[in-house]
N, C-alpha and C positions, 0 to 999 in steps of 0.2 A: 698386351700380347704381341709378338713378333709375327706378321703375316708376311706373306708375298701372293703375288699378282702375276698371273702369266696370261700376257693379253690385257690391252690397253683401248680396247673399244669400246662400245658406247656402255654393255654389261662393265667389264674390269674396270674401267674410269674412275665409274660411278661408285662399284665399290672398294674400291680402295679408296678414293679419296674419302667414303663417306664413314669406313673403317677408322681409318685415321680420325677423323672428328670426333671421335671419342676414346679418344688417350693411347691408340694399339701403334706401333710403328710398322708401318709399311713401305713395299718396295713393291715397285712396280715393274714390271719385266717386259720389253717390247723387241724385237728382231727390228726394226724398222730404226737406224740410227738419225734421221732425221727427225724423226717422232719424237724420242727419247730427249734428245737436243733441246727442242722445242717446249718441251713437258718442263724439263728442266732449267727452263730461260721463264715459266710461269705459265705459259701462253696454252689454254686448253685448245685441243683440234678437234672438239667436238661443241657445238653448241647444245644447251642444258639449261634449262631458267635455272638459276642459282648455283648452276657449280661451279664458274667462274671465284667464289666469295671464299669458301669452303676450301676449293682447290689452292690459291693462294696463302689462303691463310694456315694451312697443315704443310706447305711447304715452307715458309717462314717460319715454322715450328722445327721443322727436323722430323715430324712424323711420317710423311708424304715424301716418297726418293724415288728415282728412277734410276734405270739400268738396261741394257742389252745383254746384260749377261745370265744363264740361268744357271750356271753354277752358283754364284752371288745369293740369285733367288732362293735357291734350295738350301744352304748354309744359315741366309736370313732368318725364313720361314717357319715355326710350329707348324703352323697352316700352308697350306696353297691350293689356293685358289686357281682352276683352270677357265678364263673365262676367253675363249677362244671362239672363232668362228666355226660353224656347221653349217655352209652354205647348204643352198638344195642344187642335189644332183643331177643330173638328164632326165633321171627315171621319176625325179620326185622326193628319192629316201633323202635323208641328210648326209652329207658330208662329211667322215668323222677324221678324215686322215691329218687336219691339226692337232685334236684331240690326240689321237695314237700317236700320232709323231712326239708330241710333248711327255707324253707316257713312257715314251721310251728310250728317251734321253734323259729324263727324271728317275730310269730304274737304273742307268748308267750315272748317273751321276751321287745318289740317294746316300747319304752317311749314316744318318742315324734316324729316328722312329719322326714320321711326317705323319701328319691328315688329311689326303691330294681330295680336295673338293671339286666335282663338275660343276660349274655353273650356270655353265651353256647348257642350251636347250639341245637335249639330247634322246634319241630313242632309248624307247625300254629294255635294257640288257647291257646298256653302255658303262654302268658302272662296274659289271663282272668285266666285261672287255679290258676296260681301262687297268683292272686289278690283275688281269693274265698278262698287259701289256709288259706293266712292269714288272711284275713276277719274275719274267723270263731272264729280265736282264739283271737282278739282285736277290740274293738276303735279308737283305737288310728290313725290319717289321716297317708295315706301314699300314693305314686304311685307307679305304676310297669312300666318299660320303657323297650323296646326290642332294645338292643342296639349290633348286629351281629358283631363276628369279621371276618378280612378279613386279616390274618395271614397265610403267608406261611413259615413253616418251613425253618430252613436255613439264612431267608428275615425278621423275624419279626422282629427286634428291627425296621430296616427301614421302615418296612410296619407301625410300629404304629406311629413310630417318623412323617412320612411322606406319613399321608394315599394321595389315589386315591380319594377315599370319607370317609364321617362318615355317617352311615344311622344309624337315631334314630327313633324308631315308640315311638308315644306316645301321648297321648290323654289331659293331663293335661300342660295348657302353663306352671304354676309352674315348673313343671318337665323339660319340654321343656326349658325355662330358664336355670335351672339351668346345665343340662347340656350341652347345646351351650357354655356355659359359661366354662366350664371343657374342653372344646373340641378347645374353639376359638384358643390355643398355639399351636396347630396342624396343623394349615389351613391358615395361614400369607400367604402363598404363592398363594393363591386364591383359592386352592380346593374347593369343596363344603360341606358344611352339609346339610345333604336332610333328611328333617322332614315326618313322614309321620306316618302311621297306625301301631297300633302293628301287627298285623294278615299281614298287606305287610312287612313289617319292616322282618317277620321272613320266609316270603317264600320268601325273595330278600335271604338272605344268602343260600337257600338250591335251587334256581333255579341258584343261580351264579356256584353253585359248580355241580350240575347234567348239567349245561350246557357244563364245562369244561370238564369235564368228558366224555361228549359224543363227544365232540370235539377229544381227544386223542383216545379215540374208533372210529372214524372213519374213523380217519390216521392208525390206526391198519388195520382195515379190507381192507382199499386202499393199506397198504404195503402187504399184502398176498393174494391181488391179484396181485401188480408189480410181483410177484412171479412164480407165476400161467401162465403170457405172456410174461414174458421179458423186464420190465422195471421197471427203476431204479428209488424210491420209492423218493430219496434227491432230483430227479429232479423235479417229480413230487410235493411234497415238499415246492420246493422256486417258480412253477411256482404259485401254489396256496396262497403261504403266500404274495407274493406282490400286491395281491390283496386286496384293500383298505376293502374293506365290511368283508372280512376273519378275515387277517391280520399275522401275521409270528408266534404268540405263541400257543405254546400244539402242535402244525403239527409234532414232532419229534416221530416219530414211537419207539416201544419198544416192551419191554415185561407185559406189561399193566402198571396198576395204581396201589396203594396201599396207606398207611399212615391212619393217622386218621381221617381225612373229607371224602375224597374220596367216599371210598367205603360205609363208615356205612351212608352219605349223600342223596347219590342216592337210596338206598336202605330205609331209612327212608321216603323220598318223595314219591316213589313208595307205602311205606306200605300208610302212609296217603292219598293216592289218590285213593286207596280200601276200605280205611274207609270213602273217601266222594263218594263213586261213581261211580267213577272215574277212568279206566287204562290208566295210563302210559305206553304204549305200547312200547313207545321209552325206556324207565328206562329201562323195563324187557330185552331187546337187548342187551342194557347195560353192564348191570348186566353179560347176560351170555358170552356174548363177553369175555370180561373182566376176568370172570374165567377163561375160556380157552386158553387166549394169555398170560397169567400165567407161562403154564405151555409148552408154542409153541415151544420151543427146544427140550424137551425132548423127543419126537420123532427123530428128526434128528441127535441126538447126538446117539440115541439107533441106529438108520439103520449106522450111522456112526460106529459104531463100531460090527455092526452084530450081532446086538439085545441080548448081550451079554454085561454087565458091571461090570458082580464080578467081583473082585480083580483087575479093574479099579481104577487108583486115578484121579480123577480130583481137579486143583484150582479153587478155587471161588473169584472172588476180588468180592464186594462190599455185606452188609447186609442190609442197612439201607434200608427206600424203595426211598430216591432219597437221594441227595450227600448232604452236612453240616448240617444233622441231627445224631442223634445216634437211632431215631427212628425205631422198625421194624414193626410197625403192619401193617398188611396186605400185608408185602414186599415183592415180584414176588420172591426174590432169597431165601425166607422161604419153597414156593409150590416147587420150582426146589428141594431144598436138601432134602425135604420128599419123591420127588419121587426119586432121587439117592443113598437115604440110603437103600428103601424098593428094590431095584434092587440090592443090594450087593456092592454101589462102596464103595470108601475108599474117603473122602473129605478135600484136606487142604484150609481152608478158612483163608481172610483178608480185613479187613475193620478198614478204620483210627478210628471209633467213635463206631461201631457199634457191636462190637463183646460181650464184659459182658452182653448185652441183649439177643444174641444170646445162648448166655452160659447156661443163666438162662432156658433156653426153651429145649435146645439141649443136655446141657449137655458135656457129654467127646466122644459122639458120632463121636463129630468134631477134626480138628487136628486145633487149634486155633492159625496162626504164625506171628511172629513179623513184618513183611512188607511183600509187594507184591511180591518181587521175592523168597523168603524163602517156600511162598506158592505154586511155580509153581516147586519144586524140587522133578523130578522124577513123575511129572504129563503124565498122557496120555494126557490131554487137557484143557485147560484154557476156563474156563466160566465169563463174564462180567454180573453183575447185577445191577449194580449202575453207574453212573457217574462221580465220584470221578475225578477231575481233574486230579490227581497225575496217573492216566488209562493212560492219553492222550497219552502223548508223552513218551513210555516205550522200553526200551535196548529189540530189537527184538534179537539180537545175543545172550546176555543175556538169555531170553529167551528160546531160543532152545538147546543154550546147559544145561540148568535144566530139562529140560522136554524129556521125554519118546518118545515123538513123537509132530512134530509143529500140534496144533488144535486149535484153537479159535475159539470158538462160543459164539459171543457180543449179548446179550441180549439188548444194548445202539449203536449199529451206531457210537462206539468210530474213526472208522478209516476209511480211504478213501479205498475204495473198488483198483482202480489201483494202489494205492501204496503197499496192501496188494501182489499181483500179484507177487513183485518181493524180501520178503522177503522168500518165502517159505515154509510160515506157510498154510495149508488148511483155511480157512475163511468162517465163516456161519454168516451172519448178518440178518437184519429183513428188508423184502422188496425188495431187493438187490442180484443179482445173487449169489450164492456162488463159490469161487475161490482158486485153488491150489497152 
């Protein structure tokens, strides 16, 4: 099948390139002519465990094209794909005016019968919008399909190659047709596609993600009350994840949530559930939960050190806001370094993927260093913010003899509370007694 792509970010990438890995020829559509360029010279501008492999290899093909042009797009295209941004706005709602804007050059441009897919994460009604946008400016038949992704950073080549499901709202069998049809090389192994309403189709993607979301916020507020009485949060933890109706995923306590669904997700549903009516009472909870377990060390590292952090250095191992992304938005260890910069400390940070993003934001504020122990020289204390496997299993002796004094304060539950015990490090985790 002939697709096109409108929008070349971390969603469009993903699926276009991973389109292409199964026979369909694709065009990629970007405004950005440095992008494009780039894309075109091989070179992925996003980090992805394995789409670098994929990406090459469908462009070596002829499958995999790019472009700045959306007339091109739209002539290519059976399909197109809207996989554009929806930032969040002042208020909260999302952002839709890429969307419309793309709508409406696409009703201006439109020759003959399309299938313009949403794929962005979009409020409920956005598909009717999208279908007046263009309307206004053509004739010409076309449908609009709300077709959600369900992409975790780190995971998605595997999440698209091998969904859970494919939820397609859509009102037109044409449509409906033709993408079951795009979709059937995905699903051999019996998954499901589950047809349904554009208006359900788009509050399945934003009640999957505010559900998650309240899930990981409520193992937060369960760990800081283990806190509060003396019990150990991991136990609590596996007694609750082995229960069938639960189940064992998001139960891992931290130092909240971040990334790009997450947060601008909940926050978007919320806004919409004020514009029908409607509080979200649970959201709003949420929501503040959620900034404040952000920033849930920063307090204990201050009493730890006598409320007193000039000319403090602390390491920071990780940026991203979870491990095999280079992404930072909304990342818990962004809120920690604005509050230890405005305190006077001194910061050497490390992260495998995630640091030039940080750069770009921070600047030379940071001491930017080649791996994790480089970072911890001459530290009063080591701060964990991310997962990073390469955390797990680290030279404790190592360690202490770099740093100023043993401190660790894991924002992630990287280590077993009684093994800490007998390295000599001080230990502050989330949930979990702290230990000398």
């Amino acid at each position: 099948m002939k697709i096109s792509v409108i929008g070349t970010g971390y969603v469009g990438l993903v699926t276009g390139t991973c389109l292409a890995e199964t026979g369909n020829e694709v065009l990629c559509i970007d405004i950005n002519e440095d992008k494009v360029k780039q894309m075109q010279q091989g070179i992925v501008p996003i980090y992805e465990p394995h789409l670098d492999v994929l990406f090459e290899r469908n462009i070596k093909a002829n499958r995999l094209r790019f472009s700045t042009s959306l007339e091109e797009g739209l002539k290519h295209g059976d399909i197109i794909f809207l996989a554009l941004p929806t930032p969040e706005d002042e208020d909260g709602s999302a952002d839709l005016s890429y969307v419309l804007g793309a709508a409406t050059d696409i009703g201006k441009l439109i020759k003959d019968y399309k299938v313009i897919v949403d794929k962005s994460t979009v409020p409920v009604g956005t598909s009717e919008k999208v279908q007046e946008t263009i309307a206004k400016e053509t004739d010409v038949p076309f449908d609009v399909v709300s077709n959600p992704e369900f992409l975790r950073e780190g995971f998605a080549v595997d999440d698209f190659l091998k969904p859970e499901r494919i939820v397609i709202g859509s009102s037109s069998d044409r449509a409906t047709q033709l993408m079951e049809k795009l979709y059937k090389p995905f699903v051999r192994s019996g998954n499901p596609i589950i047809i349904m309403d554009e208006k359900s189709a788009e509050l399945t993607k934003y009640a999957a993600n505010s559900f998650l979301a309240t899930k990981i916020t409520f193992m937060n507020e369960i760990a800081n009350f283990c806190e509060k009485v003396g019990a150990d949060v991991d136990l609590v933890r596996i007694g609750m994840g082995t229960d069938s109706r639960i189940g064992k995923r998001f139960l891992f306590p931290g130092i909240g949530y971040g990334g790009s669904c997450f947060p601008k997700d909940v926050k978007a549903l919320h806004k919409s559930g004020k514009e029908n009516n409607y509080d979200f009472d649970i959201l709003n909870s949420v929501i503040k939960i959620n900034d404040v377990q952000k920033k849930v060390l920063i307090p204990r590292i201050v009493s730890y050190f006598n409320q007193n952090l000039k000319d403090k250095t602390f390491a920071i191992w990780g940026l991203a806001f979870k491990p095999e992304t280079d992404d930072i938005r909304e990342a818990p260890a962004l809120y920690i370094i604005e509050e230890l910069l405005k305190q006077g400390a001194t910061l050497n940070v490390f992260d495998p993927e995630a640091m030039p993003n940080v750069k770009k934001k921070f600047g030379e504020q940071l001491n930017y260093t080649s791996n994790m122990y480089e970072a911890t020289k001459n530290a009063d204390a080591l701060i964990i913010c991310t997962e990073w496997s390469i955390f797990r299993t680290p030279d404790f002796n190592k360690l202490k003899q770099n740093m100023s004094q043993p401190a660790i304060f894991d924002g992630r539950n990287l280590y077993d509370v009684k093994d800490m015990k007998s390295t000599g490090f001080y230990y502050n985790s989330i949930g979990r007694q702290a230990v000398n």
